[in-house]
N, C-alpha and C positions, 0 to 999 in steps of 0.2 A: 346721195343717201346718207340719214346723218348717221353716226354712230348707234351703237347699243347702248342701250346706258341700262344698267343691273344696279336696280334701287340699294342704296346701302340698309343695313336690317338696322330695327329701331334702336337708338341708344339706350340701355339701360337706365332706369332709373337712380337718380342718387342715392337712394338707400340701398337697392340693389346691389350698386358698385361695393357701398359696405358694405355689405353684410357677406360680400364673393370675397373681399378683401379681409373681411376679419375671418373668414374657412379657412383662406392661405395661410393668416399668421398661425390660425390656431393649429393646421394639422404641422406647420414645418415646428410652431414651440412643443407640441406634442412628442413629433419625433426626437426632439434634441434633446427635451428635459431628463432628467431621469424619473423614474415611476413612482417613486414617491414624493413626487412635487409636484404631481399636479394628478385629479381625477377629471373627468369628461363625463357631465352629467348623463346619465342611462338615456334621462326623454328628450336628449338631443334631437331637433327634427332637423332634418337632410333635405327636405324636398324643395325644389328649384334649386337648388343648388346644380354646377354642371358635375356630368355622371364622374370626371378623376376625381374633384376635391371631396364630393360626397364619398366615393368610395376611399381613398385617404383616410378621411373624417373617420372611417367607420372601423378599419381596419388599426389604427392607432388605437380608437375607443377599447377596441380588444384587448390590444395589450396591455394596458395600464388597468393590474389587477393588483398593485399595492395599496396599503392606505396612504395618507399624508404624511401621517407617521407613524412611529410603534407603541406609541401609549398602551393603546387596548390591550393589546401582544401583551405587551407586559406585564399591564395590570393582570392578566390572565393569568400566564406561566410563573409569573418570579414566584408568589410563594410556595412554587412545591420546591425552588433551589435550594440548595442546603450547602451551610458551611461545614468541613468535616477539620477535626482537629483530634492528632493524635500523639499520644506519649510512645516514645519509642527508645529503645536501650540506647544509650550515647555509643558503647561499644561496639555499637552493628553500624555508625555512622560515617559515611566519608569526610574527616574530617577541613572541610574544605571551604571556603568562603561563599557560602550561604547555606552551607550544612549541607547538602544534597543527599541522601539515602541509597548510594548509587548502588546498593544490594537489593536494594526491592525494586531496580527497576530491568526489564527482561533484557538480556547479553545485546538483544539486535540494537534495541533502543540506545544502550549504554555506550555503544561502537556510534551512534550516530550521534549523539551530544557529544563526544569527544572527540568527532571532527569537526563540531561546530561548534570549537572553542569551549571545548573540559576535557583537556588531557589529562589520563590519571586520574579521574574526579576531580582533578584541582579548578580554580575559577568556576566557581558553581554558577554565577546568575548566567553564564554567559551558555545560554541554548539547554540548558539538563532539565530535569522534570519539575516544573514551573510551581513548585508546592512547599517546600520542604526549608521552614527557619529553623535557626539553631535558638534553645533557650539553652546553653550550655556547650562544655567542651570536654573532652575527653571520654572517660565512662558515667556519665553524668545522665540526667534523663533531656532528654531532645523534643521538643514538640514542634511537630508537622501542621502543615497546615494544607488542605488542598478543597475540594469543592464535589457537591453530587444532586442528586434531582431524585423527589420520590418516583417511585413506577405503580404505587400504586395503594389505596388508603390505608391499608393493616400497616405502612410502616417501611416498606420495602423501597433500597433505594441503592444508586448505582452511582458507583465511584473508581478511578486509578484503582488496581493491582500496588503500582508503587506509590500511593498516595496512605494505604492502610495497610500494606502483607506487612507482619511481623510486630507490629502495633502491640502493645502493654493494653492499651486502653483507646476508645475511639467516643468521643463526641462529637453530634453535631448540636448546630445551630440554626434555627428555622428563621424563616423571614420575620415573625415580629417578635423575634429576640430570643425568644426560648430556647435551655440550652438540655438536650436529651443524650443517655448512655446510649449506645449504638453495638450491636455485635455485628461481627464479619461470619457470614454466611458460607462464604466461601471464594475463590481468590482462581483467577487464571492468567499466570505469568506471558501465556502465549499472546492473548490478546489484551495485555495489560486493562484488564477489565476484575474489579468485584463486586459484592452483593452483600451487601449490611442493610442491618433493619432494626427499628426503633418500636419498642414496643410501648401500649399501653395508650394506643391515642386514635382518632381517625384524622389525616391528613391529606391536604391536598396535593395533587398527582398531574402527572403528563402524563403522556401515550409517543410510543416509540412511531417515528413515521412508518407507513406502509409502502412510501412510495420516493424512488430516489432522484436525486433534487440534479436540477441541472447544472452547468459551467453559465454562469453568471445570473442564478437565482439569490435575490437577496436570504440574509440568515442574521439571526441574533442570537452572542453569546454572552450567558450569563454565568456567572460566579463568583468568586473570592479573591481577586487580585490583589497579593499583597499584605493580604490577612484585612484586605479593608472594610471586606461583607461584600453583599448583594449586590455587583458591579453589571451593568446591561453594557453591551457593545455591539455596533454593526456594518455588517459588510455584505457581500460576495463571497457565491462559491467559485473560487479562482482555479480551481481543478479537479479530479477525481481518480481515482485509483493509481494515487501517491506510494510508489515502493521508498521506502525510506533506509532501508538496510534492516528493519527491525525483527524481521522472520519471514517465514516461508509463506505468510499467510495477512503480510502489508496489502492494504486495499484504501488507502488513508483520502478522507475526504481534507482538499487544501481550502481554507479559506483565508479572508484578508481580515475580515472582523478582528480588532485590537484583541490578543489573549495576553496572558502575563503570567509567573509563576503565583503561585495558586488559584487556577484557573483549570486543573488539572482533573479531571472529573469531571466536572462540569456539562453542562448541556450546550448544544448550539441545537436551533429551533429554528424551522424556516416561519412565511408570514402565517399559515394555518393555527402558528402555535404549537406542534410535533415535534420531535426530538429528533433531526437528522443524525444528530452526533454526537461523541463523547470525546471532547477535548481530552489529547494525552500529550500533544509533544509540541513547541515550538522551535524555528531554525531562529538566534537571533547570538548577533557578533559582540551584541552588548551587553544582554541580558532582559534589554527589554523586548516590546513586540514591534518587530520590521513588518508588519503585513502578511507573516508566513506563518501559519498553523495549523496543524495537525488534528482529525477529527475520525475516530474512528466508526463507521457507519452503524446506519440502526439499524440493519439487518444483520449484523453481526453481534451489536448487542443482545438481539431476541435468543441469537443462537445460544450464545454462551449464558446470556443469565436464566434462561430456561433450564439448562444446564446445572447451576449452581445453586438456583434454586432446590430442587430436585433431588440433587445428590451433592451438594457441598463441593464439587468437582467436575471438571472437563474431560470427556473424553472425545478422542476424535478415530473417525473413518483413517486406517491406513491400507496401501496396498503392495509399500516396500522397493521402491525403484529412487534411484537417481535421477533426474529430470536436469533438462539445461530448453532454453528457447530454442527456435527454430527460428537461425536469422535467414536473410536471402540469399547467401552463399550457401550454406547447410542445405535450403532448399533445393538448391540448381542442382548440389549433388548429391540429391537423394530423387531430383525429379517433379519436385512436387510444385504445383501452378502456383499457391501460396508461403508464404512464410506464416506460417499459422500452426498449431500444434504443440503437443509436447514431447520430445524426443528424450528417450529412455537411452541415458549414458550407461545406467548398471542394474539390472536387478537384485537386490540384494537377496543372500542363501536363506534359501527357508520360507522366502514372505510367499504374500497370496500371487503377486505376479510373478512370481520365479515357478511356482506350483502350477500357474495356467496359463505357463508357456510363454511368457513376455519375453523379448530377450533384448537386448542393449542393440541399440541400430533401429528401433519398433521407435514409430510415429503416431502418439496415442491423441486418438483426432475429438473423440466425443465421448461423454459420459451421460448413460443413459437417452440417449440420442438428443444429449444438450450439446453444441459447439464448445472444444476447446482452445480459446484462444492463443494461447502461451501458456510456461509450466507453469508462471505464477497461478492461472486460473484453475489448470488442474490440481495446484494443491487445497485451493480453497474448496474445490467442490467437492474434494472426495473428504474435507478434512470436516466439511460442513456436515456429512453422513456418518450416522452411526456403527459403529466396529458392529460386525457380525452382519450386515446389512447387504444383500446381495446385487452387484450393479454390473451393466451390460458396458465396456468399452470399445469405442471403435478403433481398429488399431492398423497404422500402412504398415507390414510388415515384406522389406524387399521389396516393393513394388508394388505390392496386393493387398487389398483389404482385407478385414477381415471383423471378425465377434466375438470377441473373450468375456466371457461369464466369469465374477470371481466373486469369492467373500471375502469384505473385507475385516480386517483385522483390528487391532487397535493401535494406535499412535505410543511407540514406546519412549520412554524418557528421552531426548534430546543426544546424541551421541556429539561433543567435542571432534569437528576433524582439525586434526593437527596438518599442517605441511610438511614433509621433508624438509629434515634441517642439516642432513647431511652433507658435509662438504668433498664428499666423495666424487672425484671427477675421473677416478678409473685410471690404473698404470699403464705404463707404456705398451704391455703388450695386454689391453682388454681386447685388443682389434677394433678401438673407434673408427670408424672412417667421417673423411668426410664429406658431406651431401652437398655441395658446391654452393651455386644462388638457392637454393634455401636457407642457409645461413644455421644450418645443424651439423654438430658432430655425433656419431649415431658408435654404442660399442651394444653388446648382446646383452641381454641382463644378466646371464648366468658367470659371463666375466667379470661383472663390476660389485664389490663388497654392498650386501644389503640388499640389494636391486632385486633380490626373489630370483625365479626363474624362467619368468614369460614376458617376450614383449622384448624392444629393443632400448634401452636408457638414451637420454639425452645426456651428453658429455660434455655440448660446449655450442653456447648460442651465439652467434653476431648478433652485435647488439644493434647495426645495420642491416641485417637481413629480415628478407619474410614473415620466416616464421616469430623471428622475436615481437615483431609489429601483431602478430596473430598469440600472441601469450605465452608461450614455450618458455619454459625456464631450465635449467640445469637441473637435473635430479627428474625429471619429468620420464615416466615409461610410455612408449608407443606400443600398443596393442594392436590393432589393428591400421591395416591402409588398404581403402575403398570396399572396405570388407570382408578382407583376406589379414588374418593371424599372420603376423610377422616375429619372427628369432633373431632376425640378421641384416646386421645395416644392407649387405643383400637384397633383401625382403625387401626393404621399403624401396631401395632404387628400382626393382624389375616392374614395382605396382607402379610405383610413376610415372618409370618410362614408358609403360601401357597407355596409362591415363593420359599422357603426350599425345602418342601416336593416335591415340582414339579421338584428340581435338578434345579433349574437357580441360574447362581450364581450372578447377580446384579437383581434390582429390579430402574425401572425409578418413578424417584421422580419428581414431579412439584412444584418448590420450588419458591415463591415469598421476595423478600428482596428490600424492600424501595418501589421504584415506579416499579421496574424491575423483569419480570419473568423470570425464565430458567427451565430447566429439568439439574437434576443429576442423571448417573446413577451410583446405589451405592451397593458395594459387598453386600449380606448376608450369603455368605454359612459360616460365621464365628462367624455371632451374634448373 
């Protein structure tokens, strides 16, 4: 019996075979290129083709939604960018190499250029607010230079807080040359954001995006780098909700697009042409641009320049607490499935949350039945809301949830906390004791000069042990341990030893340092 024989299926045609082989090239160059170098005609036809390459084909086709390139974008957007250039007192000036203005730019900002190479304002180009030449030295006049975008044709246009607070005088400069007097509107240090406006013309405008862009959507930024004009640059969004040190209320969009000092105001625009952001800060060791920039979003723009519009000023939703994150140690010893939250270290006397029962130990989980992620986010939502404005928080309080109704108040000036600087470490007979593998020496507060009268002082950290690794410092008050008010290095060993014998292996501390409270939660199954 001879064999089977299973006819082989016909062979393809030669054209066939190209045309399967040029599917392959194009979906693997499709995937590799990047999106703006190449488009995939719409009336691509798929059929014969086999059902992976076609689907491949078709599913690439989708994502390649840039153009070739950003001509059009540009010719679009650029002339609503504006050069802003302003006369400022030389006396209000850090006199420092490249002039920097380091008064008009806000404390958080100023603490972050000056670990990125401007100590003391000194070395200006190197990381400060990317806007600011010197024509002059001393008490002389100084003109700034920085960058903005209309928002809209009466004239109105958005720029740095420190690119115009305190300005003599403000000019810009429009895309084909024209050079107009500009007033400032009004100015908010918090989100280094203000609002000036050109009268006497109709002019062209963006729109603030509606919609927030993702970790590696392309973007273009346009402005004034250098004093040189109307510079376009592009890149990637390289991250999003960038804390940078600069307040309570960082949400900084990172991109890689080249920024440069003045560029400071400015607009970054994804491909629609929409205003994701207002360049305010770069990280750069040189002074130039490393790939690292700073862009404050456009849904915080809306906030605030509605605001300034409006009333010449900002005001924001307060509700008066201390907050600190909820990291995964915090969490084990409080219980909770997630590290998510904001955990209330102190309500301050008087505020709305001390009036409707908050109390320090309280896990405030949602506002207005929105998730809150972390404190950062709780400061931005309540600070995003209007004072006197009524809002529901959801809050772990012990164990149990719960629904605080509050109103909120208004956002008061900025209080300075200082730290303890006393070099008080308490005499011999404070009654320090001390707390073994912890790595703490514990005296009462009411024995040690200063120290108040509640809570137990910190007298003397290993700089080996425990706690020193978990932040403790000398001069530090302990308030509470696991929940229980403690007077007496006592106090914290009996809670400890509890919290041993109970098998937990951290124990939450409520620790005050200077004017500032927090919770530390802190190992003991070792000490």
């Amino acid at each position: 019996m001879s064999p089977s024989v299973i006819p082989a299926p016909n062979p393809p045609k030669k054209s066939r075979v190209l045309s399967i082989r040029r599917a392959v090239l194009l979906a693997t160059t499709v995937a590799s290129l990047s999106a703006a170098a190449l488009v995939v005609a719409p009336g691509l036809n798929l059929q014969g083709y086999p059902a992976a390459i076609a689907q491949n084909l078709s599913e690439q086709a989708k994502k390649v939604a840039a153009p070739v390139g950003f001509a059009d974008i540009v010719e679009k957007v650029k002339p609503a960018v504006i050069s802003v250039r302003v006369k400022l007192d030389g006396g209000s000036q850090a006199d420092g190499v490249g002039g920097q203005n380091m008064e008009n730019v806000p404390p958080g900002l100023q603490e972050f250029f000056r670990r990125f190479g401007m100590p003391d304002g000194r070395n200006g180009p190197q990381g400060g607010p990317e806007g600011m030449q010197p024509r002059g030295r001393g008490h002389g006049t100084v003109m700034g230079q920085g960058s903005g975008f209309f928002i809209s044709a009466d004239g109105y246009a958005v720029t740095n807080n420190h690119v115009v607070d305190k300005a003599e005088s403000v000019q810009v400069t429009t895309d084909d040359g024209k050079t107009h007097t500009a007033k400032v509107i009004g100015t908010d240090p918090r989100s280094d954001l203000a609002l000036i406006k050109v009268e006497g013309g109709s002019f062209p405008y963006v729109k603030l995006s509606d919609t927030t862009p993702r970790i590696g959507d392309w973007v273009l930024a346009v402005g004034n780098p250098f004093g040189l004009g109307g510079t376009v640059t592009a890149g990637i969004v390289s991250a999003r909700g960038r804390d940078i040190g600069a307040g309570a209320y960082d949400d900084f969009i990172q991109i890689d697009a080249p920024v440069n000092k003045g560029n400071s105001g400015g607009p970054t625009f994804d491909t629609e042409g929409n205003v994701i952001g207002v360049n305010t800060a770069i990280f750069s060791p040189s002074g130039g641009s490393v790939g690292i920039a700073f862009a404050i979003p456009s849904d915080t723009v809306k906030t605030v320049i509605a605001q300034l519009k409006d009333h010449g000023s900002v005001t924001r939703g307060w509700i008066g607490v201390q907050i600190q994150p909820v990291t995964q140690d915090i969490a084990d010893s409080l219980g909770l499935k997630k590290a998510e939250g904001a955990l209330v270290a102190e309500p301050q006397a008087n505020s709305p949350a001390a009036k409707a029962g908050i109390e320090a130990g309280d896990v405030i989980t949602a506002v207005n039945g929105d998730a809150v992620k972390d404190a950062r986010d709780l400061a931005k939502k309540i600070g995003s809301l209007a004072p006197k404005a009524t809002v529901k928080l959801a809050v772990l309080h012990q164990g149990s949830e719960k629904t605080v109704s509050l109103t909120l108040g208004e956002l008061p000036n900025a209080k300075e906390a200082r730290a303890a600087t006393s070099d008080e470490n308490g005499s011999a007979d404070n009654g320090a004791t001390d707390m073994g593998k912890l790595g703490l020496t514990l005296a009462p507060a009411a024995r040690v000069s200063g120290a108040g009268s509640q809570g137990v002082v910190v007298t003397g950290v290993d700089g080996s042990g425990i706690a020193s690794e978990h932040g403790f410092s000398t001069g530090d008050v302990i308030l509470e341990v696991a929940g229980k008010a403690v007077s007496s290095p006592a106090d914290v060993r009996k809670v400890v030893s509890s919290a041993r014998s109970e098998g937990k292996k951290s124990v939450l501390i409520r620790v005050k340092s200077g004017d500032n409270t927090r919770f530390v939660a802190l190992p003991v199954g070792q000490g």
